[in-house]
N, C-alpha and C positions, 0 to 999 in steps of 0.2 A: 290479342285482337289481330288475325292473321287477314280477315277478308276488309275488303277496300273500302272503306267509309268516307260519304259525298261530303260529311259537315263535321267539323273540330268540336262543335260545343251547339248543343240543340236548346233556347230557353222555352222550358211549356210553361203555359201558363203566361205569355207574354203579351197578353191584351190587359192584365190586373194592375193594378195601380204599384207593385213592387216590381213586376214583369217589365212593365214598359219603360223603369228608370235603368231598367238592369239592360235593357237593348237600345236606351239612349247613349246611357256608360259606354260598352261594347263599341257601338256607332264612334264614337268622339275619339274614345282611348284608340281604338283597334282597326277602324276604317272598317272596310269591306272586302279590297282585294290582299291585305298583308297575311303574318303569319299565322293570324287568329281567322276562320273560317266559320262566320256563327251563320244562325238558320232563326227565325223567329216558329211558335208552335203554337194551336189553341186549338179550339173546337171549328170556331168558323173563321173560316176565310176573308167577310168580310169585314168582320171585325179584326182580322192582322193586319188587311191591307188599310184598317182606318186608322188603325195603332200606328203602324211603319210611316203611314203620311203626315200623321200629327207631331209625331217624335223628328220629325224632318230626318230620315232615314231613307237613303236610297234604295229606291224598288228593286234595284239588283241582289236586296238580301233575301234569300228563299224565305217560302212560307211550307210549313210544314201541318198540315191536319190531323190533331191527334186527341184524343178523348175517352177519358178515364172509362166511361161507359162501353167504349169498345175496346177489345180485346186487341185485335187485329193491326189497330191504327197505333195501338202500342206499343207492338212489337216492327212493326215496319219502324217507326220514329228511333227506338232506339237498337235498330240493325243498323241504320244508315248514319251513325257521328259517332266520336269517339266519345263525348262528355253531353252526358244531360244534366241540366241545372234546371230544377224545379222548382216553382214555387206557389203551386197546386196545393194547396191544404183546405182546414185540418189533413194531414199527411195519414193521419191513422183512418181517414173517412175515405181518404182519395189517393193514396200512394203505395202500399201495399202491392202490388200486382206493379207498378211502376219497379221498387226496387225488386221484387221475383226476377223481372223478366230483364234487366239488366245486369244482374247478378249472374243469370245463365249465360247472357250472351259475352260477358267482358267486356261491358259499355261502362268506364266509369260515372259517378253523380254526384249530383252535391246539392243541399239541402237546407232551407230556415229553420229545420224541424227544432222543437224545443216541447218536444213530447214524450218523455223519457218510458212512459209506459210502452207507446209501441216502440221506441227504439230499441228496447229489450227483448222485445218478440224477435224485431228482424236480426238484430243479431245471434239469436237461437236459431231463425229460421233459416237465414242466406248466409252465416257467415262462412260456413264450408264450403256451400257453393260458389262463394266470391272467391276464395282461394284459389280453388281449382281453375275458375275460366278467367281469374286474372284482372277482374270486375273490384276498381277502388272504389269502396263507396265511402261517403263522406256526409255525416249528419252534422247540423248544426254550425252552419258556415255563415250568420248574420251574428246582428249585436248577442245574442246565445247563440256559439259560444266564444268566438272568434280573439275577443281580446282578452276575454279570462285564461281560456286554454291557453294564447300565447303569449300574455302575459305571466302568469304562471313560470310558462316554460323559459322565457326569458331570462325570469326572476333566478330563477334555477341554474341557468347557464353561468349567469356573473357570480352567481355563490361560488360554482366551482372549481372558476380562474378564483376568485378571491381566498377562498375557505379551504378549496381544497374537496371540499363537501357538498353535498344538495343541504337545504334548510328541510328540516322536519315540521316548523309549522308555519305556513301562510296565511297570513290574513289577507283577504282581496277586499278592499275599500273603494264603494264608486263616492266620490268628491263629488264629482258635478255632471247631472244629464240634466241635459237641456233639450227636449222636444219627444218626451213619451215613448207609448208603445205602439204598432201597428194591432190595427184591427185583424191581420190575421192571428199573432200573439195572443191578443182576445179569444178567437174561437177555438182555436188550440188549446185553451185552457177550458174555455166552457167543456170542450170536447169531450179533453180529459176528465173531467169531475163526475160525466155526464158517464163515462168507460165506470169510472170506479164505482159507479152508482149499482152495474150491472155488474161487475166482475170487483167482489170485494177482495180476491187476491190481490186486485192489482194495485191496492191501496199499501201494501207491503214494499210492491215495487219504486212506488213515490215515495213512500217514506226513507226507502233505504240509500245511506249515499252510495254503495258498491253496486247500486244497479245493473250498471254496464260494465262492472270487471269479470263477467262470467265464471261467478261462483266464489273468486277470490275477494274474502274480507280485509278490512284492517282496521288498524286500532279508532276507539268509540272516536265521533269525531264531535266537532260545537254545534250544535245547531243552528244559531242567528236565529230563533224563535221571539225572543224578547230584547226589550232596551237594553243598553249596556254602555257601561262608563269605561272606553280602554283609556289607564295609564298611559302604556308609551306613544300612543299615537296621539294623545291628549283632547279625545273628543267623543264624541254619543254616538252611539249608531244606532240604525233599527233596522227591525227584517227586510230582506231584499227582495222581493218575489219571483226575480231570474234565479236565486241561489237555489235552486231544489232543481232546476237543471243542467246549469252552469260547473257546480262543483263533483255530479255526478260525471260529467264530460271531463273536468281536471283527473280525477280518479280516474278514470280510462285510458287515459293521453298515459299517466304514472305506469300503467298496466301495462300494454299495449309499446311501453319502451322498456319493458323488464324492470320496473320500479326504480328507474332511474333517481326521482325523488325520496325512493328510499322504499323498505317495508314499514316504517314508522312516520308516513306522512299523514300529517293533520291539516287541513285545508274548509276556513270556512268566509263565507261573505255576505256580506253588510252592507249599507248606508251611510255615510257621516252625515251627523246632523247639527254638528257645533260643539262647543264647550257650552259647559256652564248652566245655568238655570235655562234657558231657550233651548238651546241643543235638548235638555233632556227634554220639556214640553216638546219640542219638533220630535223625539225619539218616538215618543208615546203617540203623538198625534196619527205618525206614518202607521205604528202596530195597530192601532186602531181603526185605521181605514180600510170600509167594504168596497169604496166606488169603483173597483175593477169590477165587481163580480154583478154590478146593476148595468153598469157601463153599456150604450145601445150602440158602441162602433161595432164596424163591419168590415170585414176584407174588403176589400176595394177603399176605405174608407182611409183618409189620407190631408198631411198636411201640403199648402202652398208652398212653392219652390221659395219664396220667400222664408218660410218658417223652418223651410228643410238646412237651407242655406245659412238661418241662423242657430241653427243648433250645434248642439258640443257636446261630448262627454269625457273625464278623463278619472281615470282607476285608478287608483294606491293597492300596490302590493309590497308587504313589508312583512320579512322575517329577521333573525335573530339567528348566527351560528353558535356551536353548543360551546363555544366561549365567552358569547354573549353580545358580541357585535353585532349591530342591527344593519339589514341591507334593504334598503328601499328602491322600488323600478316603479315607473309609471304607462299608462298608455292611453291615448288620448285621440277623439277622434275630431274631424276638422265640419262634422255634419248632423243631424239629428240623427239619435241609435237605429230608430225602428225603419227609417226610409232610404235615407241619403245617404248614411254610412254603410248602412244594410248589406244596399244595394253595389257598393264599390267592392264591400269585403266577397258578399257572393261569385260575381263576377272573377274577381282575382283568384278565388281558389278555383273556381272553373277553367282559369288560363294557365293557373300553376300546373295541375294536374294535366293538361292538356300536352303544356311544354317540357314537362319533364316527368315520363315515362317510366325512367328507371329513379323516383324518387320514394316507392314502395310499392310492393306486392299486392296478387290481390287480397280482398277481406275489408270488411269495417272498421273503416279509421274515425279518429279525428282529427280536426285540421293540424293541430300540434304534433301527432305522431306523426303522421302521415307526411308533414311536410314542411316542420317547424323553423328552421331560417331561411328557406326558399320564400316560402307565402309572407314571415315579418317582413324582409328586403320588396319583395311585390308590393306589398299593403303602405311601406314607407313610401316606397318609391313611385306609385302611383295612385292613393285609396285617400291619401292625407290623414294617415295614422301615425304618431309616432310614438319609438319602446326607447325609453329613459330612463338610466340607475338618477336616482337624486341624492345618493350620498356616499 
């Protein structure tokens, strides 16, 4: 990026109920005149300036007009800042032509995407062109896939001071979420089901975990399809419904470092749901449940600061080196996944990227490649995330 850009980090999309906590964030953490220069974005005007007023946001932070339907107002929004952060979805209905046209220009971005189907297009489509104009894009910087990728990675770094070695297989275990999914999570999925309905390839693409390694396989991996009694960890699990995007994103990060993790990495994720007779009924209960796919939330649709504030989630990642020692890390966030934590992790990777330029090249990352002890230190030190070996 050689020409003079007015804004460090542009948020579109910041009238929606994820938008407006990501430029209260911004506001509080980052001020207005320091080293972070953000810009609020949407379609109207008057709904930024009723957003900016309600969020108690001084009017000195620009308003930016930009809209997915117009072309123009597209490519103006991101000529003029270094980083867009969007959160403008389903991404496959309304992003497309967003990541194109930042891609050409060397604007980097960063995304809640958790839509593996198009994220496989665009990195067919842009990832050369990201290379060449120096354009870091970054998919999937919310609860998918934020603390698996970096937890993962973490996990991974302490094998190597300890073992010597990466661990060949992790299991990711979420312990405890407390306060759900956002209604965009929701239509991203209907979205998706809705894609595969029309395009039966791209049912192949969902199924497969090397998705996003660009043609590189490896070995079969678990699926977390069904209940399951793990031994060492001593509890039940059941299917995750982030895990079909989540561990596609780990597989990438693996990629994307030169298989750091190894060419024999096995990577799959779960639920715990207790020991014992309960645990297994809760195991089956979770397998069993449609209520995501009746579910009438909606983008914009959102819980009270109250509920935001009492939520939590915290992950078990635990492998085992090939002498048998198990090594356990945890990561845990301080808010509910789909809003409040969301909203700090997005944020931060838009400021990481922002501040540190020479932290990779261009092309499609994700957060862990692209920026893996920079963004955990950010996320500790300012998101109320924390990455913990437990043993």
């Amino acid at each position: 990026m050689t020409q003079t850009r007015e804004f460090g980090i542009t948020v579109y999309g910041a009238t929606g109920y994820t938008g407006r906590l990501i430029c209260e964030y911004l506001h509080l953490r980052y001020g207005v005149d320091g080293e972070v220069k953000w810009a609020m974005a949407g379609r109207s005007r008057a709904k930024l300036e009723a957003v900016r007023d309600e969020m108690g946001i001084p009017a000195s932070v620009p308003l930016v007009l930009a809209d997915a339907d117009d072309l123009s107002s597209i490519k103006a929004m991101v000529a003029n800042t270094k980083v867009v952060l969007t959160t403008v979805g389903p991404y496959q209905l309304y992003g497309s032509e967003l990541v194109a046209q930042c891609a050409a220009a060397g604007t980097d971005y960063v995304d809640l995407c958790g839509e593996p189907g198009w994220m496989h297009q665009m990195i067919a489509q842009y990832q050369a062109t990201a290379k060449q104009s120096g354009a870091r894009i970054l998919f999937s910087c919310g609860f998918d896939s934020i603390p698996f990728d970096l937890g993962v990675l973490f996990l991974q770094e302490a094998a190597k001071q300890r073992f010597g070695a990466p661990i060949s297989k992790v299991k990711g275990r979420v312990r405890v979420m407390k306060g759900g999914f956002s209604g965009g999570t929701l239509a991203s999925l209907k979205a998706t089901l809705a894609s595969a309905t029309k395009q039966p390839e791209l049912i192949k693409v969902l199924q497969d975990p090397f998705a996003l390694t660009e043609g590189v396989s490896g070995p079969q991996q678990p699926t977390g399809s069904v209940p399951q009694y793990d031994e060492e960890l001593g509890s039940w699990s059941a299917p995750f419904i982030m895990a079909t995007i989540n561990t596609k994103n780990v597989h990438r990060t693996n990629f994307l470092l030169n298989h750091a993790f190894g060419h024999d990495f096995v990577y799959d994720e779960m639920l715990f749901t207790g020991p014992g007779e309960k645990g297994e009924a809760a195991a089956k209960a979770v397998a069993a449940d449609r209520s995501m796919a009746s579910s009438d939330l909606k983008p914009g649709d959102g819980p009270t600061k109250e509920e935001r504030d009492n939520g939590s989630y915290d992950v078990l990642f635990a492998g085992s080196s090939k002498q048998g020692e198990m090594l356990k890390a945890s990561v845990k966030g301080d808010r509910d996944p789909g809003y409040g934590s969301t909203s700090k992790m997005i944020a931060e990777s838009a400021v990481c990227l922002l501040l540190n330029p020479e932290a990779a090249s261009g092309g499609i990352w994700t957060p862990g490649a692209a920026l893996g002890d920079l963004l955990i230190k950010r996320l500790e030190k300012n998101a109320g995330l924390t990455f913990a070996l437990e043993n």
